[in-house]
C-alpha positions as CSV (number, residue, x, y, z in Angstrom):
1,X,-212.1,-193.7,-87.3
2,X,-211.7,-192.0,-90.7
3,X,-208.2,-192.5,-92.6
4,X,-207.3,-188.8,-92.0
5,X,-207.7,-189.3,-88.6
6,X,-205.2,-192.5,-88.5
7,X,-202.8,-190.0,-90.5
8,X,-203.4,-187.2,-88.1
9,X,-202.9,-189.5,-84.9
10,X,-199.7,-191.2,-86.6
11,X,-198.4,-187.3,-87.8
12,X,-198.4,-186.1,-84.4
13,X,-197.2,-188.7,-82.7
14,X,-193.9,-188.8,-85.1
15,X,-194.1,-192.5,-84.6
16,X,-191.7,-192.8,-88.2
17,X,-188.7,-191.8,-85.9
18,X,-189.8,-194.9,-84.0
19,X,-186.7,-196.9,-85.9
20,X,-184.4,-194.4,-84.3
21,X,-185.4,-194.6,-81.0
22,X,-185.0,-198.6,-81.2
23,X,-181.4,-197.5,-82.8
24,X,-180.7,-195.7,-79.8
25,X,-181.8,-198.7,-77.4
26,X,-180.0,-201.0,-79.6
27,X,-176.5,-199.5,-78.9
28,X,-178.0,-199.1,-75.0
29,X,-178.1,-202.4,-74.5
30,X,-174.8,-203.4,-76.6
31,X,-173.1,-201.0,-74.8
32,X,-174.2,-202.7,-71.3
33,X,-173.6,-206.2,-72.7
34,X,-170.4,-205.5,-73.7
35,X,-169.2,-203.6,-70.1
36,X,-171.4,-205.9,-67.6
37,X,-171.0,-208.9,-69.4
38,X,-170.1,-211.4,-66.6
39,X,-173.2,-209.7,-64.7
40,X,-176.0,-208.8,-67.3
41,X,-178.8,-210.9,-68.2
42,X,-180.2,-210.8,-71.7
43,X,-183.8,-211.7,-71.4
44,X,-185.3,-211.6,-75.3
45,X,-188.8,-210.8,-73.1
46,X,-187.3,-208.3,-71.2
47,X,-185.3,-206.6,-74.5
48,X,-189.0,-206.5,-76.6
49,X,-190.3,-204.6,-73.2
50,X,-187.5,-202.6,-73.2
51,X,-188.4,-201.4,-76.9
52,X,-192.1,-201.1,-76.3
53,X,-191.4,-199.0,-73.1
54,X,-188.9,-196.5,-75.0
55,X,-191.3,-196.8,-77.9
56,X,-194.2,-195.4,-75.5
57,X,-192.1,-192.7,-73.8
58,X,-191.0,-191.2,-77.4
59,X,-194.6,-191.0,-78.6
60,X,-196.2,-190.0,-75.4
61,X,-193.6,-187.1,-75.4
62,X,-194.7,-186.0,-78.7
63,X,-198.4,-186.2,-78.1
64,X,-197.8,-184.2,-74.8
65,X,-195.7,-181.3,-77.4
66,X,-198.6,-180.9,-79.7
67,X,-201.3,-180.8,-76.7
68,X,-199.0,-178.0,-75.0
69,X,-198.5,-176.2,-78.3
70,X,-202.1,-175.6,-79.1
71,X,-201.8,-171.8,-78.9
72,X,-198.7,-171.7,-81.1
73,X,-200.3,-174.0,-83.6
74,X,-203.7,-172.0,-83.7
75,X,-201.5,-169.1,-84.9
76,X,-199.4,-170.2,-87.3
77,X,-200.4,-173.7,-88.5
78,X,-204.3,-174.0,-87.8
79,X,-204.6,-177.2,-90.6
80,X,-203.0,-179.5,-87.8
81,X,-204.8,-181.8,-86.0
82,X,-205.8,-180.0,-83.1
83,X,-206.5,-176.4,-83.7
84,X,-208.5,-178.0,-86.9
85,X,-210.8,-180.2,-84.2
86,X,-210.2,-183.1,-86.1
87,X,-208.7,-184.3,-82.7
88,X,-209.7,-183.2,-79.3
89,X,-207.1,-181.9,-77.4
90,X,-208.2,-183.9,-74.0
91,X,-207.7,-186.8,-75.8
92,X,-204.2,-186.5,-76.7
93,X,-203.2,-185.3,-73.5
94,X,-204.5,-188.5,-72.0
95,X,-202.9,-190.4,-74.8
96,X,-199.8,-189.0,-73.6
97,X,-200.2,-189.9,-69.9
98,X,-201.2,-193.4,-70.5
99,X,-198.2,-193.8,-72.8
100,X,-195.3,-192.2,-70.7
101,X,-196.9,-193.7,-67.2
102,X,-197.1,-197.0,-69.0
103,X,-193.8,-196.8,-70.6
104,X,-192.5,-196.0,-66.9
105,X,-194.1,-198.8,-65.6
106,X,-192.9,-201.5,-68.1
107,X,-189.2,-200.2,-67.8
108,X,-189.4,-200.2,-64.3
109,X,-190.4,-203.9,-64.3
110,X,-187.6,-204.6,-66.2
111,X,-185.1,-203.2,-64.6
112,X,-185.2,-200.6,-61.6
113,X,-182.4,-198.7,-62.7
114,X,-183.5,-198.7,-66.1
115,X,-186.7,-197.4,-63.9
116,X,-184.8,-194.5,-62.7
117,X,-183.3,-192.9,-65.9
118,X,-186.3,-193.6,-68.0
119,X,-188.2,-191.2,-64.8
120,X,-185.2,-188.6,-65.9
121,X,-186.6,-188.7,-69.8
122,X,-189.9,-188.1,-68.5
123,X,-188.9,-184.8,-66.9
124,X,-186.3,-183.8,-69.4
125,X,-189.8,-184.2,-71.9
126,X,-191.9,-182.3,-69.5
127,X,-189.0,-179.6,-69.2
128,X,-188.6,-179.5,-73.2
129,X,-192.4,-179.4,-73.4
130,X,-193.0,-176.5,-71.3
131,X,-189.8,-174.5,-72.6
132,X,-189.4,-175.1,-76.1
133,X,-190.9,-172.3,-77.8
134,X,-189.5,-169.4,-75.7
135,X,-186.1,-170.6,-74.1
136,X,-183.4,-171.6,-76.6
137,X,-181.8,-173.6,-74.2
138,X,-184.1,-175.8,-73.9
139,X,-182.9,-178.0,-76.9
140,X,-180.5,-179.3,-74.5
141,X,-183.6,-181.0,-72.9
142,X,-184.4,-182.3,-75.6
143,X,-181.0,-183.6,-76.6
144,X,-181.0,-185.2,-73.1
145,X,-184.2,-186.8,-73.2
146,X,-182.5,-189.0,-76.6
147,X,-179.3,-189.2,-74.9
148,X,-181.0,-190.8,-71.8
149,X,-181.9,-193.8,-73.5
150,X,-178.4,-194.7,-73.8
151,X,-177.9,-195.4,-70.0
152,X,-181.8,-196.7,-69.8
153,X,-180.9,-199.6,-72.2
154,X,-177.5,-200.1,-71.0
155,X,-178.7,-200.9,-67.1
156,X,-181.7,-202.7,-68.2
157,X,-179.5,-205.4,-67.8
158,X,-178.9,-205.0,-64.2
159,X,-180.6,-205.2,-61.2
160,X,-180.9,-202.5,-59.0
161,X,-177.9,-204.1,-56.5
162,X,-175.8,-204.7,-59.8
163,X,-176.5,-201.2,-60.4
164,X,-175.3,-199.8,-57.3
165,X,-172.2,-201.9,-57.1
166,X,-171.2,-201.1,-60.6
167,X,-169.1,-198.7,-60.1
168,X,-168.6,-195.7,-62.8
169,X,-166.2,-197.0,-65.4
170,X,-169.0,-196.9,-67.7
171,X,-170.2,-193.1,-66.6
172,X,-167.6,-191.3,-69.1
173,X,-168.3,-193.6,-72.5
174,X,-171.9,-193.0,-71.6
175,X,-171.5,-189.3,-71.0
176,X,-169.2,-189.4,-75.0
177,X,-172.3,-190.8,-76.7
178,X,-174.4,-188.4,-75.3
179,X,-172.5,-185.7,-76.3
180,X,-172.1,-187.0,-79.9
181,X,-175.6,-187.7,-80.3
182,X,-176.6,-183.9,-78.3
183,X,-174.0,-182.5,-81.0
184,X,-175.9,-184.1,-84.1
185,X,-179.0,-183.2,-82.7
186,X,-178.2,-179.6,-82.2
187,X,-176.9,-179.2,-85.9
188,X,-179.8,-180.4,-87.3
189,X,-181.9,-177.6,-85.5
190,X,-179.0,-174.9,-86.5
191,X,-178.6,-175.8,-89.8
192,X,-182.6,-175.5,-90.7
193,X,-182.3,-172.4,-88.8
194,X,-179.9,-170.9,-90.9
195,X,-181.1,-172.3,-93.4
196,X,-184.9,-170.9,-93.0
197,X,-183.1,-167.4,-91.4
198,X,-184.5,-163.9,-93.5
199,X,-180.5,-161.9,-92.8
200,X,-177.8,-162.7,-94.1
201,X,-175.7,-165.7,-92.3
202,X,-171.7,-165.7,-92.7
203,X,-169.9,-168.7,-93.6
204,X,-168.5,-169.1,-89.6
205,X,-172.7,-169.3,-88.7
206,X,-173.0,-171.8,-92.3
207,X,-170.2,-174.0,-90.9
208,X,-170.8,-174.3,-87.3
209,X,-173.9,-176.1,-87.6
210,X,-172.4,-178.1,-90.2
211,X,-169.4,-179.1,-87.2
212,X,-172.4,-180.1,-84.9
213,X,-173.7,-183.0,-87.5
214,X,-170.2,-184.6,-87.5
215,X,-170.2,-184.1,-83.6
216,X,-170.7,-188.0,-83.5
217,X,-167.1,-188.4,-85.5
218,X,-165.5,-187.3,-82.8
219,X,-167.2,-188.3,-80.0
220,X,-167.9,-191.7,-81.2
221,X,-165.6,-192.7,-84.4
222,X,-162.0,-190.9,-82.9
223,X,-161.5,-193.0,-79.6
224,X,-162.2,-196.1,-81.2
225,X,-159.7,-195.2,-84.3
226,X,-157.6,-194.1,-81.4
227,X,-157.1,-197.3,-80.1
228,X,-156.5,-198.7,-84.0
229,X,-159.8,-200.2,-84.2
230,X,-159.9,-200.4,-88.1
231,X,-163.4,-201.7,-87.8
232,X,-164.3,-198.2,-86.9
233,X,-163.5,-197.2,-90.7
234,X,-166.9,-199.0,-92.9
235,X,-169.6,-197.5,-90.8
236,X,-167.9,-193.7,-90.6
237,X,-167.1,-193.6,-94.2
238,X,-171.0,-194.6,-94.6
239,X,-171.8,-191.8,-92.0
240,X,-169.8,-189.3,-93.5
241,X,-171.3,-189.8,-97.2
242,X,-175.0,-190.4,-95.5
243,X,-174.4,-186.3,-93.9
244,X,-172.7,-185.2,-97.1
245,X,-175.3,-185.9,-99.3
246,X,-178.1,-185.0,-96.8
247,X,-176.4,-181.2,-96.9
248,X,-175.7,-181.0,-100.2
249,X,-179.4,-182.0,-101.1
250,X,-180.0,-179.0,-98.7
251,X,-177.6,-176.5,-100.5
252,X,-179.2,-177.7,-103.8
253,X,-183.3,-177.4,-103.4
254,X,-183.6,-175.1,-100.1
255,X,-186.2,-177.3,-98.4
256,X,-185.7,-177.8,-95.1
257,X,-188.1,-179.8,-94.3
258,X,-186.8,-183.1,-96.2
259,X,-183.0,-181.5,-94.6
260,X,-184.7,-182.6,-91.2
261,X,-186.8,-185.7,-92.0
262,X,-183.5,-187.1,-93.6
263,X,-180.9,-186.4,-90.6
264,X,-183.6,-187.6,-88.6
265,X,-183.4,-191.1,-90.6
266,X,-180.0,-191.2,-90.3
267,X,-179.1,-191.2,-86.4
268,X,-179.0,-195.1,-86.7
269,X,-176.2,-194.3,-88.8
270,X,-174.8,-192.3,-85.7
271,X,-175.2,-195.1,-83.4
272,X,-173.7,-197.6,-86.5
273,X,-170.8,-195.9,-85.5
274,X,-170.4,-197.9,-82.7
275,X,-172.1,-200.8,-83.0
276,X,-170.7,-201.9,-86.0
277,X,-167.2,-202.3,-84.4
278,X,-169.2,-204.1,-81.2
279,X,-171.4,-206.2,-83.0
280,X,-171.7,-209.9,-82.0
281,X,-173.8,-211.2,-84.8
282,X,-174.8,-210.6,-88.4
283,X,-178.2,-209.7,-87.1
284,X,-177.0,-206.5,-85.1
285,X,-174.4,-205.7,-87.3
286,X,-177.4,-205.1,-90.5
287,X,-179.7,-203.1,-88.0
288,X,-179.2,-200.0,-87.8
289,X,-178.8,-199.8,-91.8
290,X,-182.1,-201.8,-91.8
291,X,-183.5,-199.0,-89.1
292,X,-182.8,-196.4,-91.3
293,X,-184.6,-197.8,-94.1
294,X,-187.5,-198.0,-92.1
295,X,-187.4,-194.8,-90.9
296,X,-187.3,-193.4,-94.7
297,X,-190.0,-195.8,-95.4
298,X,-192.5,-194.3,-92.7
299,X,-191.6,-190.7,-93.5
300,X,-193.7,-191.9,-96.5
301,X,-196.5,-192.4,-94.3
302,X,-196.7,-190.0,-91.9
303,X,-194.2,-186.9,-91.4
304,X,-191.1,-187.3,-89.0
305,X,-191.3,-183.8,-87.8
């Protein structure tokens, strides 16, 4: 296999946003510690499966998005990998099944309920898939596919009759990070869209997008500081100048592209937001920073988008 062909496999499967998906787990399973504590079980065997399992979902999902966009691509970006025929298009699609029906089956080892919402990415994938170049709406899919691993983590810790007797104090914190991470998501697509847009966009269409990035302020930093949690203040100052900067790198040179690669880096900062306040150890409380590195530091590699 040639070294363009590594690049081409590693491009498409946008495995440099990899750190972010572990971000995402991270909080999951912090999150579910810290409310099922006198029930959950923290297995380190059962934590590295966990991340494998989310690992193979995200980059099945995005093989399964370039297979399914082959017409789109052929039209208006022929140098990728598979309207070029560096890479057979059969191929990827059964790179895709073998990762998402393996990631399936290792989460549902671990945890049945984890099972259950990681079936629920699956089809929020296939939904985004199938919809994402001629239904606007279906970036909530998408938004719900990374919002899902926030419950997957979380129960991995149960079993499926701790599940079921758990009752739903943990339904509405679940349902605020979603939103706060759908919200970031969603003005990272609006502001490259404005950004990228040939008429003229007002300054209400400017800021809105702009709203959406600090989506995870409110949905994540406000209850805590709320409820005078001052250790809420470290990681959303770091948040806040992480976005700043980010947007007014934008503003400056124009290129979207970086715009996107960068806020993508950043969502461990998002989930930072909350597991700084939580964390139990040194260890957790450096990771997400660490994560973000990482993420810049495959962006080097191959391209996050």
């Amino acid at each position: 296999m040639t070294r363009q062909k590594v690049i081409d496999l590693l491009a498409m499967s946008r495995f440099a946003n990899l750190p972010t998906v572990w971000s995402n787990g991270l909080l999951g399973v912090l999150i579910g510690w810290t409310v099922f504590r006198d029930q959950a079980h923290l297995c380190p065997i059962c934590l590295t499966l966990l991340g494998i399992s989310l690992s193979f979902l995200y980059l099945g999902g995005c093989f399964l998005n370039d297979w399914h966009d082959l017409d789109f691509d052929t039209k208006t970006r022929p140098d990728r990998p598979i309207p070029s025929g560096r890479w057979p298009r059969q191929t990827i699609l059964s790179l895709s099944i073998i990762l998402m029906g393996g990631g399936l089956l290792l989460i549902a080892f671990v945890s049945p309920p984890a099972g259950l919402f990681a079936l629920c990415i699956i089809i929020c994938i296939l939904a985004y898939t199938k919809w994402h170049k001629i239904n606007p709406t279906s970036f909530f899919f998408m938004a719900g596919a990374r919002a899902l691993i926030y419950p997957t983590a979380a129960f991995s810790l149960l079993s499926w009759n701790q599940f079921t007797q758990s009752g739903d104090h943990i339904t509405a914190l679940l349902i605020l990070l979603g939103v706060g991470l759908g919200g970031y998501i969603l003005g990272i697509s609006l502001t490259a869209r404005a950004e990228t847009s040939k008429d003229p966009i007002s300054d209400a269409r400017k800021t809105f997008p702009i709203l959406c990035l600090c989506a995870p302020i409110f949905f994540f930093s406000a209850p805590l500081l709320l409820t005078n949690n001052g250790n809420a203040i470290p990681p959303l100052v770091l948040f806040i100048a992480a976005v700043a900067f980010i947007v007014r790198r934008l503003r400056a040179r124009h290129n979207v592209g970086i715009f996107v690669s960068r806020t993508l880096a950043a969502i461990p900062l998002v989930d930072y937001l909350i597991i700084f306040p939580l964390a139990p150890n040194l260890l957790v409380l450096i990771a997400c920073p660490l994560l973000a590195i990482a993420a810049l530091g495959l962006q080097k590699i191959a391209p996050a988008t």
